[in-house]
Every structure is written in C-alpha cells, then in structure tokens.
RODO-2510 file (C-alpha; in nm, 4 decimals, decimal comma):
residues 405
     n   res          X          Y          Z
     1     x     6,5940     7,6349    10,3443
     2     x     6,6276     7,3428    10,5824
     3     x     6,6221     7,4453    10,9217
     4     x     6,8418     7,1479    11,0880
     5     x     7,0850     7,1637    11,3498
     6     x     7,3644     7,3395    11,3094
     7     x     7,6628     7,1217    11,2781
     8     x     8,0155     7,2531    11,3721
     9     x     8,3674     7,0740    11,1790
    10     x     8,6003     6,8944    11,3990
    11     x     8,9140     7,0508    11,5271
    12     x     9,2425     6,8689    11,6624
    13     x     9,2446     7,1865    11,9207
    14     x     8,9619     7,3816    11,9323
    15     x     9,0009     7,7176    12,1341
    16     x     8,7293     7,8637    11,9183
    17     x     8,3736     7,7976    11,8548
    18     x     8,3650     7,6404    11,4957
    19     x     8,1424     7,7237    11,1961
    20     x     7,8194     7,5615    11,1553
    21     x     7,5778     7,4677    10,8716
    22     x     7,2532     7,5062    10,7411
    23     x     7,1258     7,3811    10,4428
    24     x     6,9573     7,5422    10,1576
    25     x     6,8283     7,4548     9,8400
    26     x     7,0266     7,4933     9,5169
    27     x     6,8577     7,5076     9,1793
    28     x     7,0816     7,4841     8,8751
    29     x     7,0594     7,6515     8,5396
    30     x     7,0887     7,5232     8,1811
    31     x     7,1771     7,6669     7,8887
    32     x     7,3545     8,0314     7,8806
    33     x     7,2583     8,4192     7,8548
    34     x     6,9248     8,5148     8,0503
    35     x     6,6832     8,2843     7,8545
    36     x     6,8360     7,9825     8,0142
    37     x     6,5979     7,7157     8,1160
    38     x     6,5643     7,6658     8,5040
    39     x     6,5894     7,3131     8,5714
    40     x     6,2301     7,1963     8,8031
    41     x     6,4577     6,9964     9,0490
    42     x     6,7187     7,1393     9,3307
    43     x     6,9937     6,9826     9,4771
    44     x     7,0875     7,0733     9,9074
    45     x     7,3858     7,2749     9,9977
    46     x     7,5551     7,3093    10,2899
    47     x     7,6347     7,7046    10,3632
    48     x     7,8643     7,8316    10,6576
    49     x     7,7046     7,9458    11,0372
    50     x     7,9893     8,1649    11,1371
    51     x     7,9786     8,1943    11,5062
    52     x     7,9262     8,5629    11,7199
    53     x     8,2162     8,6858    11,8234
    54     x     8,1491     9,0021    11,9721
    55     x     8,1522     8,9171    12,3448
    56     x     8,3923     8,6189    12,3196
    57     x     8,7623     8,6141    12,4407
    58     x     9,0217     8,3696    12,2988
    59     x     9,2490     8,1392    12,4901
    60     x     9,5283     8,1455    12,3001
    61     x     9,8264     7,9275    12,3478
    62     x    10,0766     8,0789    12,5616
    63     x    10,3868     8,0485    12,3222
    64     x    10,1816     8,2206    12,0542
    65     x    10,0528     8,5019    12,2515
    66     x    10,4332     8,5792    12,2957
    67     x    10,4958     8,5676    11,9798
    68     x    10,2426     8,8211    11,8710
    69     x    10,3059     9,0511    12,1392
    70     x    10,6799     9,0443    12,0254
    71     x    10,5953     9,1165    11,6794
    72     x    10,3246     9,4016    11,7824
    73     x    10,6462     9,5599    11,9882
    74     x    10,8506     9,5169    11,6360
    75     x    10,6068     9,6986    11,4492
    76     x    10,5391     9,9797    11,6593
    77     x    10,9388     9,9988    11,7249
    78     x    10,9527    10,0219    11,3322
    79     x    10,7334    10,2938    11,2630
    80     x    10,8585    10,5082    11,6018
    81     x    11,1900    10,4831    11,5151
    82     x    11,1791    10,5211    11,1390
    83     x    10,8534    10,6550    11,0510
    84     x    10,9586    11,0210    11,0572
    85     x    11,2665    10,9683    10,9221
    86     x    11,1259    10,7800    10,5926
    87     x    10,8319    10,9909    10,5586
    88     x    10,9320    11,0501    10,2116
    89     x    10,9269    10,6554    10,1667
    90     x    10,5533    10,6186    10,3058
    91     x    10,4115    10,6317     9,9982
    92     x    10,6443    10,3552     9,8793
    93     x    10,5818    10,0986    10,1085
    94     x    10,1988    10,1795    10,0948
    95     x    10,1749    10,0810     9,7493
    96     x    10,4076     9,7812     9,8256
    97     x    10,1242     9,6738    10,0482
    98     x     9,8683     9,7262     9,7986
    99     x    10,0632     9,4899     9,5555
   100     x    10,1626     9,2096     9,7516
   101     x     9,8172     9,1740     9,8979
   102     x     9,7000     9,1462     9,5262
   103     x     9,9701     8,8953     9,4357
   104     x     9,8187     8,7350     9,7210
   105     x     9,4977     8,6633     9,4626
   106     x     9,7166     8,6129     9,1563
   107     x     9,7306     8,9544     9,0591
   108     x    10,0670     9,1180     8,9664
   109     x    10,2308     9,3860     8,7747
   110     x    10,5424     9,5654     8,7422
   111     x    10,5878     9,8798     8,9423
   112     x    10,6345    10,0722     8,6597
   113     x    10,3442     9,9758     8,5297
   114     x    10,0982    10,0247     8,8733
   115     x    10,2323    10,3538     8,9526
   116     x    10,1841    10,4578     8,5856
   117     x     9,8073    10,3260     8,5989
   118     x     9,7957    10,5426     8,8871
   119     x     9,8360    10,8243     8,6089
   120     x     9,5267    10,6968     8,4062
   121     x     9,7796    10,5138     8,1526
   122     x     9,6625    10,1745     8,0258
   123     x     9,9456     9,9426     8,1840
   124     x     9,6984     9,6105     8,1912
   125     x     9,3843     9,5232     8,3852
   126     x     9,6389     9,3919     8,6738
   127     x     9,8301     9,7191     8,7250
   128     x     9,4771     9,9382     8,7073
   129     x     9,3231     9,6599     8,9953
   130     x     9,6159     9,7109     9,2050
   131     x     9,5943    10,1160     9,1531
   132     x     9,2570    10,0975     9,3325
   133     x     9,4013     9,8500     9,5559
   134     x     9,6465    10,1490     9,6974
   135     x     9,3098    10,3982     9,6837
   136     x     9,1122    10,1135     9,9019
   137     x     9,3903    10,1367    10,1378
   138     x     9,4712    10,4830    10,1721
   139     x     9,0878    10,5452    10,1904
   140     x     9,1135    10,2441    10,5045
   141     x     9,3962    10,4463    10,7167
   142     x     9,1416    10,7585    10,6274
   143     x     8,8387    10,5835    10,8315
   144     x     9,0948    10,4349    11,1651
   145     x     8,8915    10,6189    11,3567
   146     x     8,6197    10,3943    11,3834
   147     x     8,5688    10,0500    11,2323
   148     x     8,1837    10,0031    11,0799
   149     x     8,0032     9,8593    10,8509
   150     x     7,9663    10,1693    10,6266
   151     x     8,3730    10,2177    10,6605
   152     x     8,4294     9,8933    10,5476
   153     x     8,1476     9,8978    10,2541
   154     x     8,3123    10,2448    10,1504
   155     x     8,6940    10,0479    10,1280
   156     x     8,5248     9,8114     9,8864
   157     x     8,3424    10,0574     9,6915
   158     x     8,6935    10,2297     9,5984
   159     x     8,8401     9,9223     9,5528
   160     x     8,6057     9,7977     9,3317
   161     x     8,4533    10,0490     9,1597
   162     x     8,5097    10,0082     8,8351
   163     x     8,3723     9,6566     8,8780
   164     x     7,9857     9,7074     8,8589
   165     x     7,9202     9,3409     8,7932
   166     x     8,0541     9,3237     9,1725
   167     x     7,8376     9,6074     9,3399
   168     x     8,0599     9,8016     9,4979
   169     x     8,0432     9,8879     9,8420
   170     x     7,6979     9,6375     9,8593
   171     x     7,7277     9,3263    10,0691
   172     x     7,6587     9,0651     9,8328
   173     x     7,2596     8,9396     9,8092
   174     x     7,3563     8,5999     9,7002
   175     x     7,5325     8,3036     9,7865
   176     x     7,9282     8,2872     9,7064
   177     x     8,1295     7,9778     9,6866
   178     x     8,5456     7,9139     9,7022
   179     x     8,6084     7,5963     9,5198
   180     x     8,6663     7,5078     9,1479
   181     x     8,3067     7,4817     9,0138
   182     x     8,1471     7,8185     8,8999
   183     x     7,8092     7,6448     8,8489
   184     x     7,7125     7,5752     9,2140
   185     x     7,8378     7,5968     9,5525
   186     x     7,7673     7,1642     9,5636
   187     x     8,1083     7,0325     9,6711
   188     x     8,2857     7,3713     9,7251
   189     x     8,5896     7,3581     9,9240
   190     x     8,4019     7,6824    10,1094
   191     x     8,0188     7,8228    10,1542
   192     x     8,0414     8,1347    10,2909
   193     x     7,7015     8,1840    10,5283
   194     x     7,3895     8,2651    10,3350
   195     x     7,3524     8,6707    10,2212
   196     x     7,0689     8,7294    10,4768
   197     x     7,3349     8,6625    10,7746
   198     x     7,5895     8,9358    10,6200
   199     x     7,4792     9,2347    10,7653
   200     x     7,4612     9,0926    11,1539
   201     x     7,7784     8,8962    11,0995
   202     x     7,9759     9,2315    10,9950
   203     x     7,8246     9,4370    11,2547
   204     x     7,9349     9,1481    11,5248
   205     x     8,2683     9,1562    11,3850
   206     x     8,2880     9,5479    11,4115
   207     x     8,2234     9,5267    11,7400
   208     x     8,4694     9,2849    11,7852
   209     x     8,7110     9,4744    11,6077
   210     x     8,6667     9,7700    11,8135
   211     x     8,7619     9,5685    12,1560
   212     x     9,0218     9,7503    12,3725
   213     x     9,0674     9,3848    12,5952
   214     x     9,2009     9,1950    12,3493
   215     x     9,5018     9,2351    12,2680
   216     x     9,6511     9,3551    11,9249
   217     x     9,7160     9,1138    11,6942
   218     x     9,5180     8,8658    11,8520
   219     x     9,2567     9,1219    11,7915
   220     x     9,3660     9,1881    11,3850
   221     x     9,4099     8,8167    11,3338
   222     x     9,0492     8,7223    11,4606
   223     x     8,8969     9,0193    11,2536
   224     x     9,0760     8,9341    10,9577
   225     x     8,9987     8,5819    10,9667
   226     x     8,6563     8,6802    11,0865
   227     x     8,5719     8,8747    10,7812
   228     x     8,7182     8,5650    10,5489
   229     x     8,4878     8,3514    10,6554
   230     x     8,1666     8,5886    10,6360
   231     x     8,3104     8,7072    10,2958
   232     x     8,0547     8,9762    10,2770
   233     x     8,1268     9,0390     9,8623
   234     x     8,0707     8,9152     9,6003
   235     x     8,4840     8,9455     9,4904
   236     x     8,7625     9,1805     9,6644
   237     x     8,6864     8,9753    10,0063
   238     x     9,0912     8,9453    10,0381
   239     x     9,1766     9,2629     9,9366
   240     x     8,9438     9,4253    10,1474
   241     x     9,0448     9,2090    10,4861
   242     x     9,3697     9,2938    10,4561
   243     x     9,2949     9,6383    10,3979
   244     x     9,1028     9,6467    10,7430
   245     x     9,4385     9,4998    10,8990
   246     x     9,6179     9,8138    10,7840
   247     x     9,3120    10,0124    10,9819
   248     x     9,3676     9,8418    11,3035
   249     x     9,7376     9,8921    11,3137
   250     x     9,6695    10,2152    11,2634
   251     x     9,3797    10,2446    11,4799
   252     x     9,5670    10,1264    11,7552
   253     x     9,8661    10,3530    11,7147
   254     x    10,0816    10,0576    11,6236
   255     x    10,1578    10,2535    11,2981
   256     x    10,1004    10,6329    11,2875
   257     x    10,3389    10,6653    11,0587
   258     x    10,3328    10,4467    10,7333
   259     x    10,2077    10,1322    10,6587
   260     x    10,3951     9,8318    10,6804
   261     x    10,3152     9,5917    10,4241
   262     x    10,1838     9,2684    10,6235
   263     x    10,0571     9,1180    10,3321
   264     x    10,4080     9,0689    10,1970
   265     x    10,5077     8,9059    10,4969
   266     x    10,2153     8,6801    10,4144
   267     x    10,3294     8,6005    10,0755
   268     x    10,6222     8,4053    10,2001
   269     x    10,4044     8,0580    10,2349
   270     x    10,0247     8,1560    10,0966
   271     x     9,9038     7,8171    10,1089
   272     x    10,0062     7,8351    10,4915
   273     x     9,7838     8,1714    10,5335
   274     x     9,4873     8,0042    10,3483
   275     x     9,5552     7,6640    10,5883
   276     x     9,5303     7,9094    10,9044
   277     x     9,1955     8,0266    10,8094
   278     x     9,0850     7,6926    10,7609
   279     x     9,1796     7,5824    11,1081
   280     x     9,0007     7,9325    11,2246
   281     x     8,6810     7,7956    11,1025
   282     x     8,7738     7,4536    11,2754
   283     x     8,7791     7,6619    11,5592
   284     x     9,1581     7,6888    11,6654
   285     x     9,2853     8,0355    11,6233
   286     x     9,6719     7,9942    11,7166
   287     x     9,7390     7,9387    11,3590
   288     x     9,6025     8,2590    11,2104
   289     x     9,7344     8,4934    11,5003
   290     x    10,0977     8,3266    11,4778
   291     x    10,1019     8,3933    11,0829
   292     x    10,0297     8,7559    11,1214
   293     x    10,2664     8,7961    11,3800
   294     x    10,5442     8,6131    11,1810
   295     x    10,4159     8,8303    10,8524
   296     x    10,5122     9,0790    11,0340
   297     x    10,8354     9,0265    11,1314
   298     x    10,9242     8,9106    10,7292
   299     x    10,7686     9,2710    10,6253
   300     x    10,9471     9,4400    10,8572
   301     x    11,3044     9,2916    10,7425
   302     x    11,1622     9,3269    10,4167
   303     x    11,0765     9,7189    10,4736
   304     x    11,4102     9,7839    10,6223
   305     x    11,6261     9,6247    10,3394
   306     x    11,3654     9,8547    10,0921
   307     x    11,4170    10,2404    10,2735
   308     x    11,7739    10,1143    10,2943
   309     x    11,7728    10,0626     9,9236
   310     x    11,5391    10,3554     9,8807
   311     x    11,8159    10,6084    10,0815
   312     x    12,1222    10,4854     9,8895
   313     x    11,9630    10,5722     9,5879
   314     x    11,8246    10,9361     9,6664
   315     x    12,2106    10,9949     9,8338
   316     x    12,3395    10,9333     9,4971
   317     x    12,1362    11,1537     9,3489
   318     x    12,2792    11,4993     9,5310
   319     x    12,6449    11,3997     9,3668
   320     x    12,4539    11,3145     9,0271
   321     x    12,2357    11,6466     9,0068
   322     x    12,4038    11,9937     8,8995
   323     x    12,1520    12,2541     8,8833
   324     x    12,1909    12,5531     9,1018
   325     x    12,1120    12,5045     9,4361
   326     x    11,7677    12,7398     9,4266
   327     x    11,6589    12,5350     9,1137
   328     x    11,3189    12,3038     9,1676
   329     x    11,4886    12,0399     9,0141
   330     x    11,6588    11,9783     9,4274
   331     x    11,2828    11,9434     9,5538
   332     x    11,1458    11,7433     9,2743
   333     x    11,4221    11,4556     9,3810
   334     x    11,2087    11,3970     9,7247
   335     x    10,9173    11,3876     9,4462
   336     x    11,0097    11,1445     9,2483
   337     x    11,0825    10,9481     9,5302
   338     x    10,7089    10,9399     9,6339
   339     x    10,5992    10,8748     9,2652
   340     x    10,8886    10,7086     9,0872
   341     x    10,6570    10,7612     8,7341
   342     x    10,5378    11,1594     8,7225
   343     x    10,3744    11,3511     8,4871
   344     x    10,3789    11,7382     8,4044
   345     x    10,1029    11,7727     8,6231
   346     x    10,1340    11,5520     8,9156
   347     x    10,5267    11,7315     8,9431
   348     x    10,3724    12,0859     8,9483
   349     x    10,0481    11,9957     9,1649
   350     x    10,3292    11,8601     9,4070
   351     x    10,5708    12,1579     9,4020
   352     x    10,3019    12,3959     9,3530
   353     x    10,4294    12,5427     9,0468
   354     x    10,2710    12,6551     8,7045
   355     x    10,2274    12,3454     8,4637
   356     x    10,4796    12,5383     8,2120
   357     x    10,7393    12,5805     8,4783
   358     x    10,7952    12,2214     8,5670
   359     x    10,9611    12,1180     8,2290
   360     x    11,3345    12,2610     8,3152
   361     x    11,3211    12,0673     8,6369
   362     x    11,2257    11,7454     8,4635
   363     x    11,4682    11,7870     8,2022
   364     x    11,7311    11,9032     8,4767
   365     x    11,7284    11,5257     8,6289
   366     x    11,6856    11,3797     8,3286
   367     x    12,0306    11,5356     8,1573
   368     x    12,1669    11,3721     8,5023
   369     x    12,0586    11,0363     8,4525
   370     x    11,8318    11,0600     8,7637
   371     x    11,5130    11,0050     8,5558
   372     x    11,3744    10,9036     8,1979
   373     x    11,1159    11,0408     7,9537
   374     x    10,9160    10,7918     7,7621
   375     x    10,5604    10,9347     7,5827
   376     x    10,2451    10,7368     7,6715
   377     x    10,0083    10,6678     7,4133
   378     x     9,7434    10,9474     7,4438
   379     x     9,9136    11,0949     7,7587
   380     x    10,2062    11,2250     7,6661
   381     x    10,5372    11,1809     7,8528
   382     x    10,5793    11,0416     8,1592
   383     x    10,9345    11,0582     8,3531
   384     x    11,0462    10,7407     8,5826
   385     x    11,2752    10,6657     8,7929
   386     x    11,4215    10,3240     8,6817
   387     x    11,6326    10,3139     9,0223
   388     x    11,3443    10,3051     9,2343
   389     x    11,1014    10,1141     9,0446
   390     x    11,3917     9,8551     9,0235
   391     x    11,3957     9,8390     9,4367
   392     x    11,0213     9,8192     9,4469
   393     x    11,0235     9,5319     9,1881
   394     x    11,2983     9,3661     9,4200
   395     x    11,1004     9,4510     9,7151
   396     x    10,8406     9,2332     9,5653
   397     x    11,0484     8,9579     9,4952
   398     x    11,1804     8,8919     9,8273
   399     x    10,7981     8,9009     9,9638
   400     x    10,7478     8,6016     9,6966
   401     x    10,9705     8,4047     9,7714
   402     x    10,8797     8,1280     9,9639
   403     x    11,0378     8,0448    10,3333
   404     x    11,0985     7,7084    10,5448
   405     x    10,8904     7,7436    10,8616
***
C-alpha cells in the first residue's frame, strides 16, 4: 500500500466530509481455475477513505429537513392509525418490502412464486433470494433493540446463507469493486475502503446509528448511505442497508406496528437513489435524506391503495364462504390472508389443529372460489389465493413505475 494523502472528491455543496483515497497495489491474474499464473507486475488502485461519523452532526438544508420531518410524521401517523387495524396485512407489506428492495438489484419474482419458495418449493433462484430477503428482515425488526455489528453480521448471515461463496454474516477480507469489470477494481465506477478498515468503519456507523440528537430520517438516511459506501460484504450490501432502515424505524418507534416498504418508494427513480449516494460520498447529504423522505411518502400511498385492496377482497369473502359459522374454514380466511400460498401444514401449525383436520377447511374455501389447489412437484398441494397474490403483484407494479420529480 501507498501511504499518500488522502484525497477527498469535489462537491458543488459539501455539508459533509467527503471520501478519501489511498492507494494500494493490484496484481492481476491470468488464466482460470486455481492454477492460474500470477502475473510479476501490479498495477495502483485507488480504494475509498470513508470518513468517521460517529461524533459529527449534519447541516442539512433547511427545506429538506422539513421535508423529512414531514414524512417521519406520515409514517408514524400510518402505522398509529392503521397498524392495529391491518395487523392481519403486516405480513403482506413485509414481504412487499423484501421484494421491492430486491428489484432494487434486479431481482424479481412473482408473488406466487416468493411466498411459495417460502414453502421450500423450487419457484427460481429469484423467488428463493427474495424468501431470505423477508427472513433478513424479519430477523432485522427482531434485533431494534440495539444496532451492532454482530446484529447487522447476523441480518446478512440469514440473508445470505445459502450463499457460502459470500461468507455469510463475515465482513468481507478482500477488496470489492462496483463498476463493469470483474477482473480488477482499476477504473471502477466505486472502491469501497480496503477490508482492514471494515470493522472500525461499521462500529463508527453503529454508533452513529444509535444517536438520539439527530433526528430521524436524517439519522436513517446517513446510516444507510453510510453503510453503502463501507459495503462491508462481499454481495447483499443493498439488501442488507435497507434492511437496517426497517430497524431504525422501528427502533425509534416510528413503526411498531408493520413495516412500511421504503424500498418501494425508492423504486420509483433508482438511478436517482444510486445518484444520492454518490453525492453522499461527495460530501452533500441533502440528496440522500430528501429521497428517503420522499420514498416514504410513495410507500405510504402505495401501502394504503394495497390494505385497501387487501380489505375489499377479504369483505368479499364472508358473502362468498358458506360453511357453518363454528367451521375453521371462517378463521383460515384471516390465514390465507397472511400467506396467500398455504400448505397442509403451515394451515394447521397456524390454527393449531391436527394435520388431518385441516383438509375440510381447505376444501371449504376452495368449493367457494376463495382459494385454489395446484400439487407441487415433490410437495404436494399447495392452496393460493389468486386475489391476493394479484394485489401484491399490482402492489409491485406501482412501486416500479417510474415518477417525474
């Protein structure tokens, strides 16, 4: 390594120390597979200094700071005055979160086919990533008690566990690179700081994170752009930051409820959320902290429009069902709600029921069109609710679809 001065990018309006640089050596590979021939020359690198954020304190523009404040008021106004009454719906609107902040990194599925990967069913390598996706985050509102290093290595490790070429819940102990060449991080659009800075850089930005000064978003903005830039992993950086944003809002008692999906408020204009963390590590934070703020006001108008779709359907369903009134076929409709694709076992684990006992319930909705039976290869059959997997598939439209700032 090349100990130089550190040299911070230029920013139109700094408010925010910038990243610096160091330089390091590079030395390339030839050839494939582990044999390959290690070439005797290197070629210099510039990797990311991150600054310490611990102590520091934004000045933040004024019109901005409204903004967020407004959209913190929003959220919390959301989740007092509807989280009890769409309890039921929690579940929902977590997953929702889980998928749109994969589709944030290209990685989509159908409903139907996440929530039956949640059952073990092959439904694609997409659907099973975004299963642990909605495991990573119900294991982050778990740990809002405390943000550490070991809660945060623990959301990865769910979130990636299958993925051993990744080390799951390990900081990475090499260099990582965002730009189009896999080969070397030479003339990547991003070098994430060297490995050996990981572990102080995430235990500055836990302390950070755990601030009671700044306030809210600000605070879940900084973090999550924070975290970005250390990029701690070797993959599942995103998924993992935005997972942590879920733990602050909940942390905070913004949401003690359920969790709104941010990330498909952030969907709306992508290349506008990657463009704000760019001008983070220019050192101007306004742009980060107003497109959470206005992700959050998209998500919640996105929400609403789904628990409104979400309650017209299950108010349908009394005048559609016929079984007698002390039948379990009445409480597995606020079931299949929660999991719009069940199996034998999840429906009597949830009713608390015998295995044998659930079939006259299933077949109960399904003789009034409430839900379907399809077999699944090696699984046998699975009943779904094409109704609500329909809203959550619309859900997720509306979050892609892109919006005029």
């Amino acid at each position: 390594m090349s100990s130089g001065n550190l040299e911070p990018a230029q920013s139109n309006a700094p408010n925010w120390p910038p990243i610096g640089a160091e330089t390091y050596d590079w030395t390339s590979r030839s050839g494939f597979g582990p044999s390959a021939a290690i070439h005797a020359g290197s070629v210099k690198y510039d990797s990311s200094v991150p600054p310490t954020i611990a102590d520091r304190t934004p000045a933040i523009d004024p019109e901005v700071a409204a903004v967020a404040e407004e959209a913190i008021r929003e959220l919390s106004r959301f989740d007092a005055e509807l989280g009890f009454q769409i309890a039921g719906f929690a579940p929902v609107l977590l997953r929702s979160e889980a998928a749109s902040s994969s589709q944030i990194e290209n990685l989509t599925a159908s409903a139907r086919a996440i929530f039956s990967a949640e059952l073990g069913a092959r439904s694609g390598s997409n659907a099973e990533l975004i299963a642990a996706n909605t495991n990573a985050l119900l294991t982050a509102l778990k740990s809002a008690d405390s943000i550490s290093s070991d809660s945060i290595r623990t959301i990865h490790q769910v979130l990636m566990g299958t993925q051993t070429r990744h080390t799951p819940g390990e900081f990475r102990d090499e260099q990582v690179w965002i730009g189009t060449r896999a080969d070397s991080p030479v003339g990547a659009e991003f070098v994430p700081p060297h490995h050996s800075r990981v572990p102080e850089l995430i235990k500055d930005l836990t302390a950070f994170a755990e601030r009671a000064d700044v306030p809210a978003m600000t605070a879940i903005a900084i973090t999550h752009a924070q975290f970005e830039t250390i990029h701690p992993f070797t993959d599942g950086n995103g998924r993992t930051g935005r997972a942590i944003v879920q733990t602050m809002l909940r942390q905070r008692g913004i949401t003690r409820n359920v969790a709104v999906p941010v990330s498909a408020g952030l969907l709306a204009d992508v290349s506008r959320y990657h463009s704000a963390l760019t001008e983070y590590r220019r050192g101007n934070v306004d742009p980060i902290i107003r497109i959470f703020a206005e992700a959050a006001f998209r998500a919640i108008d996105n929400s609403t429009q789904l628990v409104t779709d979400l309650r017209r359907i299950r108010e349908s369903w009394d005048s559609k069902l016929t079984a007698r009134k002390n039948s379990n076929a009445w409480r597995l409709l606020d079931i299949l709600i929660e999991h719009p694709v069940l199996n034998s076992a999840t429906a009597a684990e949830e009713l608390r029921v015998a295995q044998p006992n659930i079939y006259p319930p299933l077949k109960a909705l399904v003789d009034a069109g409430i839900a379907n039976s399809k077999a699944e290869h090696g699984f046998g059959p699975f009943w779904r609710s094409d109704e609500i997997l329909a809203a959550i598939d619309a859900f997720a439209q509306r979050a892609g679809r892109r919006q005029n700032s």
